[in-house]
N, C-alpha and C positions, 0 to 999 in steps of 0.2 A: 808346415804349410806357410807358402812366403805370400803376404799382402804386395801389390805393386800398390806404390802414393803414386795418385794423379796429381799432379802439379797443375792448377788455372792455368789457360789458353791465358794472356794477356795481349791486347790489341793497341797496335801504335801506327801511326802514318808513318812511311818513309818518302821524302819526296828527293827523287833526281835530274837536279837544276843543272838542265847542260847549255851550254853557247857554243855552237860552232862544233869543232870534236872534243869539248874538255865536261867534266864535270866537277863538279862543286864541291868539295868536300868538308868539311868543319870539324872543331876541335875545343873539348873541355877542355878543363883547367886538369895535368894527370893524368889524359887519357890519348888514346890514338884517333887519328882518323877515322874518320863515318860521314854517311850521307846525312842533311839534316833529317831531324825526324825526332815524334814526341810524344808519349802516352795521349791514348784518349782520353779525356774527361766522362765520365758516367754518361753517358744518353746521349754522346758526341756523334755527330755523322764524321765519319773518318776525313772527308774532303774540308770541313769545316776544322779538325785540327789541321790540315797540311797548314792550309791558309794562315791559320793562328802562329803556326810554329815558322811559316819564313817569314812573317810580320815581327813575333817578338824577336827571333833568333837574329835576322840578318835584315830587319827593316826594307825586306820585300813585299810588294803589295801583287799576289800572283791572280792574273782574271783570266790564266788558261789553264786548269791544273786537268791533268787527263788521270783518270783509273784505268791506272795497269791490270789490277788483280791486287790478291793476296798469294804471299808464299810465308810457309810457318816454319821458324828455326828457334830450335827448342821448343822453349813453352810459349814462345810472340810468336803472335800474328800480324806480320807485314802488310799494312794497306799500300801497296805500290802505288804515286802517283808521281808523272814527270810532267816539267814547267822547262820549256825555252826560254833562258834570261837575254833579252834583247844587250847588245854590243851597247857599250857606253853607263850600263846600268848600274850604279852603285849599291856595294853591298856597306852596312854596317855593322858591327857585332852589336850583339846585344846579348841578353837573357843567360847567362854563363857559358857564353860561346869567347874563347879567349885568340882563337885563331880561324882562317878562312883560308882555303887556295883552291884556284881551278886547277885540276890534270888533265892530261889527253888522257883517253881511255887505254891510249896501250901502254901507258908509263903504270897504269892504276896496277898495286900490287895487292896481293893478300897481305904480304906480311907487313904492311904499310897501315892495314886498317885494322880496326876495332872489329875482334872475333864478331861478331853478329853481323856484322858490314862487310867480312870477308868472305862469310856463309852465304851472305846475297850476293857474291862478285862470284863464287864458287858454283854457285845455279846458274851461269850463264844471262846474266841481270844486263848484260851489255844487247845480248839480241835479244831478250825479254820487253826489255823498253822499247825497243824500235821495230817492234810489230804496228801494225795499225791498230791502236787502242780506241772504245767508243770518248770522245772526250765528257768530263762529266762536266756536266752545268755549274759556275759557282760564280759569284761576284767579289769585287774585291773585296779583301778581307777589311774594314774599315772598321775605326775602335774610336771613331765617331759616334 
């Protein structure tokens, strides 16, 4: 008789910062391409990590972040949340973010990104985002 292990659900924002037709992508120190995005903290509300993670990540301060949904690959649980970066808007690296670039969405490849980031480009994440989402309430993320 075979036991199945259940592996924990683990729960992270992912947020998709687009301008114009591009989106955002980011990059560890080692690793491929990904949207940004960053574990919850225990008793997090999901929109309060997005906020946290383009604040420490890229010194983004986001006061429109919309909930997509969730979609789960593997054992994560993707809190989808997308931010409009207005034209002119500086990004900074921070928090062990060693690279940034915008793509247009039809250059974005699979095999360009980070298995988990290619699993949400694989679900159709391009016309998932651009549904009408209800926007969530949040204020900027401020560490004032």
């Amino acid at each position: 008789m075979s036991v199945a292990k259940h592996r924990p659900v683990r729960a992270k924002d992912t947020v998709i910062c687009s301008r114009s037709d591009k989106v955002l992508l980011v990059r560890r120190k080692g690793a491929k391409w990904k949207f940004p995005s960053a574990p919850l903290a225990t008793g997090e509300a999901p929109i309060v990590a997005a906020a946290r993670e383009l604040w420490k990540a890229l010194a983004l301060r986001c006061t429109d972040l919309n909930a997509m949904g969730t979609v789960e690959v593997g054992n994560v649980l993707h809190h989808i949340f997308t931010t409009e970066i207005p034209d002119g808007s500086s990004v900074a690296l921070g928090k062990g973010i060693v690279a940034c670039k915008w793509v247009c969405w039809e250059e974005l490849r699979p095999t360009m990104l980070k298995a988990t980031a290619a699993a949400l480009l694989s679900r159709d994440l391009q016309e998932f985002i651009q549904q009408d989402g209800c926007p969530a309430s949040v204020q900027a993320y401020n560490t004032n």
